[in-house]
N, C-alpha and C positions, 0 to 999 in steps of 0.2 A: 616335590621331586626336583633334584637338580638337573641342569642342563644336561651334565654328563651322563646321569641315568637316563634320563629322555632319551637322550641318542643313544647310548649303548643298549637301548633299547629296541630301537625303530632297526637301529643298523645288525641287531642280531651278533650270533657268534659263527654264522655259519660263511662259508668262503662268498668274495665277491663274484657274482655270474650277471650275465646279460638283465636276465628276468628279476636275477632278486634286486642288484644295483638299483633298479626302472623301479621296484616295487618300494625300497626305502623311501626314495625321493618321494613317490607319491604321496606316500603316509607320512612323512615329515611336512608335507608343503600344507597338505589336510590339516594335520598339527596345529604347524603355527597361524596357519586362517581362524582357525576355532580359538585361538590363545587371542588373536588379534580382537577379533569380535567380540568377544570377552572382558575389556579391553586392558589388557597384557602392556608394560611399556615397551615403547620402542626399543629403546636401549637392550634389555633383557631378550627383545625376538631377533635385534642383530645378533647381538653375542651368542645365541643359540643356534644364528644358522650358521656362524663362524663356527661355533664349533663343532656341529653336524658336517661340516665341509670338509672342517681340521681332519677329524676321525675317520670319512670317508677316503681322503688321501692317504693319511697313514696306513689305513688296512689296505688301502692298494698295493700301497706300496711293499709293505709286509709284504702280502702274497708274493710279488715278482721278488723278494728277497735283494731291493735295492741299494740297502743301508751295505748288508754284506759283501754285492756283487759290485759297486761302485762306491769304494767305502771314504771318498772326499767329496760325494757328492749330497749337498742339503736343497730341501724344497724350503722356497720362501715366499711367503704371500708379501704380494703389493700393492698399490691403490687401495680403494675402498675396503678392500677384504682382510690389508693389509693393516688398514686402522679400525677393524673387526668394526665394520658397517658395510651391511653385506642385506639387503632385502628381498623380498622372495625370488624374484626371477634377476638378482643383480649379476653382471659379469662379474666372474670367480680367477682376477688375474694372478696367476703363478710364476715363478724364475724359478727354473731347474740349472742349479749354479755346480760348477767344480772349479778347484781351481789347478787343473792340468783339463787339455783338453780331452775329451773324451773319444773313444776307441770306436773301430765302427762297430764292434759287439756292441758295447756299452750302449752305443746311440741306437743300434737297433732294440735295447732293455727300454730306455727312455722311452721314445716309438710309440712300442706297448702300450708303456704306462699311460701313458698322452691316450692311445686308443682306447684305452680300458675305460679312462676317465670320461670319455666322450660317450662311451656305452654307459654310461648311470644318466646320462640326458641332462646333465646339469651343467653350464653353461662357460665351455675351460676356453678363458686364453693365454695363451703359455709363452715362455721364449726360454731357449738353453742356452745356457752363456758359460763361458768362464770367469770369473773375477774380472780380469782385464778387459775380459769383453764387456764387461759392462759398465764398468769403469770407462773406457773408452766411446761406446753407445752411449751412456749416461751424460760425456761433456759436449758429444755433438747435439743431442736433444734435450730440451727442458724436460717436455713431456715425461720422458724416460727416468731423467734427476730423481726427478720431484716422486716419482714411485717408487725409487729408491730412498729418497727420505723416510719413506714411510713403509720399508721390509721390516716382516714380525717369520720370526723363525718358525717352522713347523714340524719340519723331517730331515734327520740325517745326519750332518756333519756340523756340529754347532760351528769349529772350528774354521770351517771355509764361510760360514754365516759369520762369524766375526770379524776374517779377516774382508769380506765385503762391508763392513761397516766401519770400518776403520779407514779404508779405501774411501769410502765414501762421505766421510765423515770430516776428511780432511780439509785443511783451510783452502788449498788449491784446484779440489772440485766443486767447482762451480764457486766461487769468491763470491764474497756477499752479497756485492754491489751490483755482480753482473747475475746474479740469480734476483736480485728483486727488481732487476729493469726487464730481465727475458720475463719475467709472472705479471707483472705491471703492462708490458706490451702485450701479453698472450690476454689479460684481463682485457684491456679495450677495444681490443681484436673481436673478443667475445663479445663484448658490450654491442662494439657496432656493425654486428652479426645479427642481434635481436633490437637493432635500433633501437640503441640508447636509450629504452622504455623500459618499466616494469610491468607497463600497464597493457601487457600485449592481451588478447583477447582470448586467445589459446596458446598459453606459455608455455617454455620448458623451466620444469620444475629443477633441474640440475644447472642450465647454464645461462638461462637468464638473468637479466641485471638485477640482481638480488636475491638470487637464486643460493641452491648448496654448494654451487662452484665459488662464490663471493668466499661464504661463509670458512670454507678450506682455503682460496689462499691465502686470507690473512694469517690463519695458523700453522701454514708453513712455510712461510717467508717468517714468523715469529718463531718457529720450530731449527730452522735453521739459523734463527740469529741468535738464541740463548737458548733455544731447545724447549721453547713451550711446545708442548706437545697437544692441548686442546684449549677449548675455551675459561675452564678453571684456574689454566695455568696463565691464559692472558690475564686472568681478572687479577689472581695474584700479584703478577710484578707490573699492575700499574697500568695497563695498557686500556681494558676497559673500566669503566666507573661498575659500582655497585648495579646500577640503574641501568644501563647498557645492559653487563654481563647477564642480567637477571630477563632483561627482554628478547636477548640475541639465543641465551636457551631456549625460551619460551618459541620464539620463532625458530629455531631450527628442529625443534620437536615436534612443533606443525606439520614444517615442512617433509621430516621423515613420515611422520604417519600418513601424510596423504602421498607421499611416494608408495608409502608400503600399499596403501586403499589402491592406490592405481595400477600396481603393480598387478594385486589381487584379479583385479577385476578384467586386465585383460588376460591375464595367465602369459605377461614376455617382460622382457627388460625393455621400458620404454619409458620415458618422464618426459613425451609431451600430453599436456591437459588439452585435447583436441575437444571441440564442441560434443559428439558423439560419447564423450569418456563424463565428460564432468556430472552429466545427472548421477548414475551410478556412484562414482565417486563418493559426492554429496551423502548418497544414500548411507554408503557404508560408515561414515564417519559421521552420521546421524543427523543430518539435519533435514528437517522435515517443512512439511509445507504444501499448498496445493499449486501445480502450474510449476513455472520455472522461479518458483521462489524458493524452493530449496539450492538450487545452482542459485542463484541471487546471493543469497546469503554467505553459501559457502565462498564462492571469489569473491564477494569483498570482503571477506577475512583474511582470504588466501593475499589480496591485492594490499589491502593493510600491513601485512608480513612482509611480501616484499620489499615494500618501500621503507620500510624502518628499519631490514636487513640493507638493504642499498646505502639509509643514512649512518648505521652505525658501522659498516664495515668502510665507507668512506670517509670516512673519519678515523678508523684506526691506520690505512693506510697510508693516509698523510702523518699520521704520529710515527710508525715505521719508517717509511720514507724520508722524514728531518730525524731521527735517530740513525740511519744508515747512509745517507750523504749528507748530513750535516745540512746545517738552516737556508742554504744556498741562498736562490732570491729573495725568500722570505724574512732574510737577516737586514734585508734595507727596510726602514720604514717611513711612510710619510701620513705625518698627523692630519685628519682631517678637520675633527674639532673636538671637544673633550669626548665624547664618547668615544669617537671613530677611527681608528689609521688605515691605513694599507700597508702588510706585510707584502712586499714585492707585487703581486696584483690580485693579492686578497684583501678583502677587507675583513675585519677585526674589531671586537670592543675592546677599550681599554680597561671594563670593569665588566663582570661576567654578571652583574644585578642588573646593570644599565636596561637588560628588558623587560624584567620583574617590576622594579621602579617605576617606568614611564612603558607603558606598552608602544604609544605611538611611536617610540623609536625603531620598531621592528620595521615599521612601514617607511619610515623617515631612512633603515637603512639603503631599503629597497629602492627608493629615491633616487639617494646618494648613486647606486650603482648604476642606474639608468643615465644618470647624467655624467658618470666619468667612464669613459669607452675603453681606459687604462684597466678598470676591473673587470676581472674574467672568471672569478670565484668567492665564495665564503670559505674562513680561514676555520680550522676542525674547532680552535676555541670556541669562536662566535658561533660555530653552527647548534654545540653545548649549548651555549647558551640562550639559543634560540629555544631548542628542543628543551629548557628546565621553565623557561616564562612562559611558553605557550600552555605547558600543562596548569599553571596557578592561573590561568585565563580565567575568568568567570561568566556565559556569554560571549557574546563577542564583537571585534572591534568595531564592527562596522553603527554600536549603539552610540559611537563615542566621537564627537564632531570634529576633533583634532583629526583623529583620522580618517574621518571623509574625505576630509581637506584634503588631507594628504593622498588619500587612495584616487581621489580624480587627479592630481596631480601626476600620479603615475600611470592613467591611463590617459592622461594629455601628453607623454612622452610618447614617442611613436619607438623611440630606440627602448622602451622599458619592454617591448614584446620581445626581443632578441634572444634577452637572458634574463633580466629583475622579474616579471611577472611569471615565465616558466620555473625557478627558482622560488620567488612564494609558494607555487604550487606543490613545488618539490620534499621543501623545507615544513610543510601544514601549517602555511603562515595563511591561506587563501580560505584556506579553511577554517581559521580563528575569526578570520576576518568577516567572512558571512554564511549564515546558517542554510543558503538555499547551493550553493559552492559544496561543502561539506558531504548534503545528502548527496551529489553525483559521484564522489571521490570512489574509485572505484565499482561504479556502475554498469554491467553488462550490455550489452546489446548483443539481444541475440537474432541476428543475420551475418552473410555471407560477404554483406559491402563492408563493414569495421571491422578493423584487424585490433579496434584499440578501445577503452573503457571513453563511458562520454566524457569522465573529466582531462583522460591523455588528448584524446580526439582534440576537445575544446583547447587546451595548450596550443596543439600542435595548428591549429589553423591562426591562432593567434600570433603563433612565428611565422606563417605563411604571409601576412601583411608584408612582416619586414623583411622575408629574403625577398617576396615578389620583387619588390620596392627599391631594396638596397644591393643586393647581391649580382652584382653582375652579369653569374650566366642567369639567372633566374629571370632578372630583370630584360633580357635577350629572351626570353623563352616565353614571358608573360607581357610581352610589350601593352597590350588592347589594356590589360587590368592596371599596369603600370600609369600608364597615363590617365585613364578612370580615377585611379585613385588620388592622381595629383592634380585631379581636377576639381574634388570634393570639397563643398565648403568648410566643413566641418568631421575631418577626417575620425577625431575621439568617438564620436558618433558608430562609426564603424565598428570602432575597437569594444566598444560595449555592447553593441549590439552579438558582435562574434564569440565575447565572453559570454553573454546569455541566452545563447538560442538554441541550446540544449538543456538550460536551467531544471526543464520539470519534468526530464525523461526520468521515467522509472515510477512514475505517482498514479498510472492507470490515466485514461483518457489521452489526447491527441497534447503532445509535448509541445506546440507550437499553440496552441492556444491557450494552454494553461499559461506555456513562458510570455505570454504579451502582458497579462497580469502582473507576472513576476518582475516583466521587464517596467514596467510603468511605476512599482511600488521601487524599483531599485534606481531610478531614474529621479523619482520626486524628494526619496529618502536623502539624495548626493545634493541636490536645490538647484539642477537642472531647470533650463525653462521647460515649458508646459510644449512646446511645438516639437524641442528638441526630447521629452521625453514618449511625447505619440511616436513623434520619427522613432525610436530606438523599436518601441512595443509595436509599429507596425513592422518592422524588418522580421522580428525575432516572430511575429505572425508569418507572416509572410515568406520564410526565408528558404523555403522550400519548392515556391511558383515557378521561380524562373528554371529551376533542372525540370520538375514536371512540365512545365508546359513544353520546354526545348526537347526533349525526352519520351515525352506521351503525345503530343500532339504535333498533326498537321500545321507547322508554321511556316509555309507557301501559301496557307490559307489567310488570304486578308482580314477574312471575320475575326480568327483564330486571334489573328496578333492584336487587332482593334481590342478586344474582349481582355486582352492581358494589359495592351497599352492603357485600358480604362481603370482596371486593378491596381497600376503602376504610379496613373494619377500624373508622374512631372519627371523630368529626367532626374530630376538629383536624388527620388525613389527606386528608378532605373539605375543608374551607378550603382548607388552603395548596394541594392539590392544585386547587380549582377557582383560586384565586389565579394558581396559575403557569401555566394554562392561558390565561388572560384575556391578560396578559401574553404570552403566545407569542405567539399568533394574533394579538393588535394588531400584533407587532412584525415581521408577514409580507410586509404589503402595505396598501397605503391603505385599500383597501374590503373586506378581508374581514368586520372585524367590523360585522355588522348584525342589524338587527332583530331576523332571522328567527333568528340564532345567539343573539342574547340572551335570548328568549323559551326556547330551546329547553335552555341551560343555566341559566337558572333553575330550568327544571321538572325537571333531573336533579339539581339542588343540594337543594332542598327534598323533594322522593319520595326523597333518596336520606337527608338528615337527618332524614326520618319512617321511614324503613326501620330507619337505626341507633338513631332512640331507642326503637323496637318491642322491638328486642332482636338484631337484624338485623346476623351478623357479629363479630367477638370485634377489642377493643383491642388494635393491633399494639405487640408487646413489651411489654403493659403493664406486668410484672413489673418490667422492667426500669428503666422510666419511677418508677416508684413508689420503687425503690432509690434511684435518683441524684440526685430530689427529694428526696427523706430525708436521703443524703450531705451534698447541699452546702447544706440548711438547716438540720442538724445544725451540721456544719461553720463553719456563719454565726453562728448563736448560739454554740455552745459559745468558739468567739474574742471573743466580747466579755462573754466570764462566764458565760455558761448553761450549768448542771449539765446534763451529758447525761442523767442518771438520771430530772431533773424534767422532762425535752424527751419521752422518752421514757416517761414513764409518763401523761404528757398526749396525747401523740399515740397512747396506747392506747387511747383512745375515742375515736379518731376512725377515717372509715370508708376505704377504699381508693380513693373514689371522689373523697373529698377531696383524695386526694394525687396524683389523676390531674387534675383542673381545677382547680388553681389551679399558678401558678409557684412557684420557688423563691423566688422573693420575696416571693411572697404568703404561702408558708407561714411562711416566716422571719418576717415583720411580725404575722402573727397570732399564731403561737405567743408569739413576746415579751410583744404586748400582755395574751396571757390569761394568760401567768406573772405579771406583772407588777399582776393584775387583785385584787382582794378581793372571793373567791367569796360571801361574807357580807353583801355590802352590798346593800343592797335596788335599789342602782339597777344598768341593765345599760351594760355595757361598748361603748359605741360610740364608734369613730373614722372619722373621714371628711379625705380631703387623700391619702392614697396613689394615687399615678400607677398606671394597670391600664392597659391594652388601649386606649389612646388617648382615655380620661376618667380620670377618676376615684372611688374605690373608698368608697361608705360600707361598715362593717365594723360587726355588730350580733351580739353572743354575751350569751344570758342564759339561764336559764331560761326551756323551750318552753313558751308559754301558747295558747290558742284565740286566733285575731282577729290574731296577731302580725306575718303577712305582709300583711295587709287595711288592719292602724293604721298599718306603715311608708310601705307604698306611696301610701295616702289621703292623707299628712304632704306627704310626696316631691313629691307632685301641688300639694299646697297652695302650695310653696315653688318652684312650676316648675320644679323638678329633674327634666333628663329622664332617664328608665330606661333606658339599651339594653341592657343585661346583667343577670342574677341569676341568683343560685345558693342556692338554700336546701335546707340539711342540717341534719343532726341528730348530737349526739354519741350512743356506745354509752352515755351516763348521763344524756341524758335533758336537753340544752342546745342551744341553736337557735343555728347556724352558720351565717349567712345575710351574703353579700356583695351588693351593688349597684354596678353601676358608673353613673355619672353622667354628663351629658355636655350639655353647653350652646352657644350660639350664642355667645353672648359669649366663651365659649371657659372653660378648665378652672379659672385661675385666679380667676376671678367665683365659683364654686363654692367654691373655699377661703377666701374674704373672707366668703362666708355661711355660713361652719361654725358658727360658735358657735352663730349660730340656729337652724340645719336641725338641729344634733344636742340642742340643749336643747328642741327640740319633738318630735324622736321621744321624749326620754326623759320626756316629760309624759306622751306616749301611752301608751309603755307601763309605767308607772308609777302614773300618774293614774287614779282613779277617777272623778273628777267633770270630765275631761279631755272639751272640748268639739270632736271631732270637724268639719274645715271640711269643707263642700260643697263638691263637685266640680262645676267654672266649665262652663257649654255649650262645646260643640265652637266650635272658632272655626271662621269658615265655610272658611279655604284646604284645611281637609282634608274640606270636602266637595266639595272638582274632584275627590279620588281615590274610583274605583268598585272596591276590593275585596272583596269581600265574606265572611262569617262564616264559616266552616268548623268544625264538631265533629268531632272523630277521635276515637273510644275505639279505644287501638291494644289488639293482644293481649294478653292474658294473661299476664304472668310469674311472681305470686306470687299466694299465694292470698288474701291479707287489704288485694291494693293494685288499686290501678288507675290507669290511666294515660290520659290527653287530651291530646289536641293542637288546641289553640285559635291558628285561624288570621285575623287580622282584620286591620283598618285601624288602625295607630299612632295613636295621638291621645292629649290628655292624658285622665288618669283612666283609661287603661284595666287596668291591673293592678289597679288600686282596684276597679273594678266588679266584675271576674272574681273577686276576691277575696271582695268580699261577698256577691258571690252565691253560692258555696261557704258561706260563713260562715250566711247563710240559709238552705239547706239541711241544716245542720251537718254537714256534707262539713270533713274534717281535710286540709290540705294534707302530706303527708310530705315532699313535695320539688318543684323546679322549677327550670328551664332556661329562662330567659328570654332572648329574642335578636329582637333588632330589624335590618331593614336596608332604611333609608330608609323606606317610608311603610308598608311590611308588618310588622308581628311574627307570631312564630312562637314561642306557650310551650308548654311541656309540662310538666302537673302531674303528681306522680305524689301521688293522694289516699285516702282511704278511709271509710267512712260514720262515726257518732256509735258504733257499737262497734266500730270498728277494722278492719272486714272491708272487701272491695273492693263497687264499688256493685253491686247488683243492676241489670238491664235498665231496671226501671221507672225503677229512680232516675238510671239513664243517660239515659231520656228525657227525665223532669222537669230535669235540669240543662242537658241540651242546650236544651230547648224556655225556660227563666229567660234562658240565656248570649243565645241569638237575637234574646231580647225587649229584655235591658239592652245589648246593644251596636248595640243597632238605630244606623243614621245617616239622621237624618231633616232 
């Protein structure tokens, strides 16, 4: 039976009334549910309800005798209805156009009409115009245009429908240029309305990024450039490939039928996929399964679609865009190397096989991008030709040792989390790349904290390193995690850890235990050391403890925190663990993180780094930490000439604790310089300019003297060097191994332009006897908006001849000087100390002991507490 009998069927011959109007609809909606289920196509149940709509208008309008009583007046369908896509409960937009204005008879016939139409329950929105009026509405709103692009005549006066098409058809409504900037703005607008994602958890299926909004404005920005009118007609003149056209169908046919399922099932006009809606959904559109594994399945098909709707429609976008303003930036190029250029600040292959060929190039481009801050995208060629090499993949890359290389190489970039690594993700380069990646790409989670799929989630905490880190206000806002992180030895550690700590979600059992597996196999597969692959599989275990415990549990309770600090094992487990916790939870949902969470994981950060410097807890694997540091700065040195024998009999007075806080760098640059050093000369060995932990490292070995930590720091202060790290040891003979990391607003390099001075003045101090000591300058007043205040800790007891404090205060300059000398004033010996700043708090911990070498007495604990309270007063 054709459409037109169906309806002329449903809709009778008898006059429109209240009851029978209400009674068509019903038995039409019943209809096309039963055609749907059945399963009927798309295409055929729009066009059927367009034309149950058409017919129903018509005979309205018959009845009131429209045509006759208003005889220049035409009904025009527009939007959706317009380009006869019309789904059960979709808004039915109409123009009732004349082109004289209409009489106040006339508009009270109209009126009617509009009321009659509202009486059949079927869902009118309407506007009465005249020609010019729309004309005129049409150039103040896109919105408006653009559904005049797409009027299809229905009723009345073809003649005033003509002359509205001609009107509107014209080269000076809406000019080309400035119709595909308003559709291009109103698209981003939209994009970063649904946050730049497609991977949202309960999408809208209409305006989503890669939604059926995408899919129409490329074809009417191409509709109004040469009048392609759908996608057939893009394929034809060139715009998309055979391979696109055929996939962009496929996905927008999806995406109607599961509009139409949705529609169904709630009986309104609605396209969002809300948690409540998808099971049913799922149902109707057949997919089966016990538990939430039919909603499983169905979104990541649905999350598949969108994303290759997102790739191919940004891609033809940029091909309309250099056809409509000409090649602009993209007309400069600058050659990278035979494969590579940059069109203005995309990059491009020069040969579209170039990934077919070599696959490692994909990852080599990715690289590339991470490392020039100049690139801000992939050019729509290269992205082609991304999308035709990935599909001839066989496996995947990560079986291929070229790209290992290269794929730790771009997680050794800190700047490749920005944009390169979210971009593989985007591009299913991430996914070629490794087969446990893949299984998450559109993976559910179903609760109320993720707004996002674990593999968006996982991106988006991966960009949270580098705004925390890089971004100004970010970097203001996340000060505590900011400095944690640029304290870390071994920052890539992080980044892999935060790539893989949702690796096994969706496989059944607890995702954190299964991903320690994953993460150890993924860790040994790149040739990772053995310490640094436990560290990554204990995080991705573990990465969950520190919200739980801050979150679940009494942490005022000292047990509480003892018990976590013993699971914690060492601070540099504490860092990156609270690191990659920050990072999770930003990357949940818009408002988890607050206040009350930031308050509450500071005070399990710092109680739980007073527990471990008590003694709170044993260093995980230390053993092993302590070898592979030895190995590969052995290693380092002996290839550029250092006798093992002299590496080795220097590093016998040194202590274990040495070779557990510093890196392998650190230790490789210090051993050279003290080989390299003349123990005899009266002056001491200091170098300053080595990169550390996001400053820079002064390095000071001489001969231990009294005063030695009080002269450098007083120096440091004078030359507004700020301190955010120190480490001061001792050798087993009796030589003060003391490091400083530095760190300035001007930034790292201002420091190195002032070495010569900063280092020819520490070694006055400590050299000089008649060396004149500068004054430490008043607090400047912006650190006195901060209300910190002083804390004394004498932590327990570990040895018998030391003692330990923990001096909690307000950062400002002079403060390690003060604390210094006031030790020094008491003749209190520093053995050691743990200096660490974050943002406007420090937190050191000396380990000291009195004038003969014993730990302090009570009295003298008081006396130093009641000096420290008085000199760092803030007045």
């Amino acid at each position: 039976m054709t459409s037109q009998l169906v309806v002329s069927k449903i809709l009778g011959k008898q006059p429109v009334t209240l009851q029978s109007s209400k009674e068509s609809v019903r038995k039409f909606t019943e209809y096309l549910k039963k055609k749907f289920l059945s399963g009927a196509g798309i295409n055929e149940l729009s066009e059927l309800r367009c034309c149950f709509v058409d017919n129903l208008l018509r005979k309205c309008a018959d009845q009131l005798d429209l045509k006759e009583k208003i005889p220049d007046l035409a009904l025009v369908a527009v939007g959706g209805y317009g380009r006869m896509e019309l789904h059960p409960y979709t808004d039915i937009d109409i123009l009732v156009v004349t082109r004289t204005p209409l009489s106040d008879d006339m508009g009270e016939l109209v009126s009617s009409y509009i009321t009659m139409l509202w009486d059949t329950t079927i869902d009118i929105g309407h506007s009465v115009r005249t020609v010019d009026e729309c004309v005129s509405e049409g150039l103040g709103d896109i919105t408006i245009a653009t559904n005049l692009l797409e009027a299809r005549f229905i009723y009345g006066s073809e003649e005033t429908f003509l002359a509205l098409a001609k009107k509107t058809c014209a080269p000076d409504f809406w000019p080309m240029k400035e119709f595909f900037r308003a559709k291009k703005k109103e698209q981003e607008e939209r994009h970063r309305y649904y946050n730049d994602t497609v991977y949202l958890l309960e999408p809208d299926l209409k305006n989503n990024q890669g939604g059926l909004r995408d899919i129409q404005t490329i074809v009417w920005i191409a509709k109004k450039l040469d009048g392609s009118a759908n996608l057939r007609d893009l394929a034809a003149k060139g715009y998309l490939t055979p391979t696109e056209y055929s996939e962009l169908t496929t996905c927008e046919y999806f995406l109607f039928r599961t509009r139409f399922a949705l529609q169904l099932s709630i009986a309104k006009n609605d396209n969002r996929l809300l948690f409540d809606r998808q099971k049913k959904v799922a149902e109707i559109l057949g997919y089966v399964g016990e538990g939430n594994r039919p909603v499983e399945q169905f979104m990541n098909r649905f999350f598949q679609v969108v994303r290759r709707v997102d790739e191919i429609t940004g891609v033809i976008m940029e091909i309309l865009e250099e056809r409509i303003e000409g090649p602009g930036p993209y007309g400069k190029i600058t050659v990278i190397d035979d494969d590579f250029i940059i069109r203005g600040s995309r990059i491009d292959v020069e040969r579209p096989e170039v990934f077919a060929e070599r696959p490692v190039r994909m990852l080599e481009m990715f690289l590339d991008i991470a490392q020039r801050p100049e690139i801000d995208g992939i050019y729509h060629s290269c992205v082609r030709a991304l999308d035709s090499a990935r599909r001839q993949i066989y496996g995947y890359l990560n079986e291929n040792e070229d790209c290992r290389r290269v794929f730790l190489k771009i997680l050794s970039n800190p700047d490749s989390l920005r944009f390169a690594l979210p971009q593989m993700h985007v591009h299913g380069v991430l996914s070629k790349y490794f087969q446990q990646w893949e299984k998450i790409v559109g993976q559910m989670q179903f609760d109320m904290f993720h707004f996002y799929t674990v593999d968006e989630h996982t991106v988006m905490a991966l960009q949270n390193i580098w705004y925390f880190t890089h971004d100004d206000g970010k970097k203001r806002e996340f000060v505590l995690f900011n400095n944690i992180y640029h304290s870390l030895q071994k920052p890539m550690l992080l980044t892999i850890a935060t790539l893989l700590h949702d690796i096994a979600k969706g496989r059944g059992g607890h995702h954190a235990v299964l991903g320690e597996g994953e993460a150890l196999s993924f860790c040994r597969l790149h040739g990772l050391d053995e310490y640094d692959c436990r560290f990554v599989a204990w995080l991705v275990r573990n990465h969950l403890e520190f919200s739980q415990t801050a979150l679940r549990r009494d942490i005022s309770s000292e047990e509480i925190v003892q018990d976590f600090a013993a699971t914690v094992g060492d601070e540099e487990h504490l860092k990156a663990l609270y690191c990659l916790t920050v990072v999770d939870i930003c990357a949940t949902n818009n408002h988890e993180w607050n206040e009350w969470k930031v308050s509450l994981f500071r005070e399990l950060y710092y109680s739980t780094q007073m527990a471990l410097r008590q003694g709170v807890g044993h260093p995980i694997y230390r053993e092993l930490q302590i070898a592979e540091n030895q190995r590969y700065a052995l290693e380092s040195l002996t290839n550029t000439g250092y006798e093992e024998s002299r590496v080795r009999m220097l590093w016998a007075t040194f202590t274990d604790d040495y070779f557990c806080k510093n890196s392998r760098s650190q230790i490789s640059y210090h051993t050279r310089c003290i080989l390299e050093y003349d123990r005899s000369s009266d002056a001491p060995l200091i170098r300053l300019g080595q990169p550390v932990h996001g400053g820079v490292e002064l390095f000071v070995f001489c001969r231990d003297k009294k005063g030695l930590f009080a002269i450098v720091t007083r120096i440091l202060c004078s030359k507004n060097a700020d301190i955010v790290e120190a480490e001061i040891m001792n050798t087993t003979d009796g030589w003060a191994l003391d490091t400083f990391v530095l760190r300035e607003d001007e930034g790292d390099q201002y420091i190195q332009n002032r070495a010569p001075s900063i280092i020819s003045s520490v070694e006055k101090g400590l050299t000089d006897p008649n060396f004149k000591m500068p004054v430490i300058k008043p607090i400047p007043k912006k650190y006195l908006e901060f209300h910190i205040p002083t804390v004394i800790t004498f932590l327990k007891r570990f040895k018998e001849n030391q003692t330990r404090v923990q001096i909690s205060a307000l950062d400002r300059p002079g403060l390690l000087s003060t604390i210094a000398y006031a030790f020094q004033e008491l003749g209190i010996n520093i053995v050691g100390a743990k200096i660490s700043t974050t943002g406007e708090r420090a937190d050191d911990t000396f380990t000291i002991n009195d004038s003969m070498g014993k730990c302090l007495s009570e009295e003298k604990e008081k006396e130093l507490s009641g000096l420290l309270q008085e000199r760092l007063k803030i007045e």
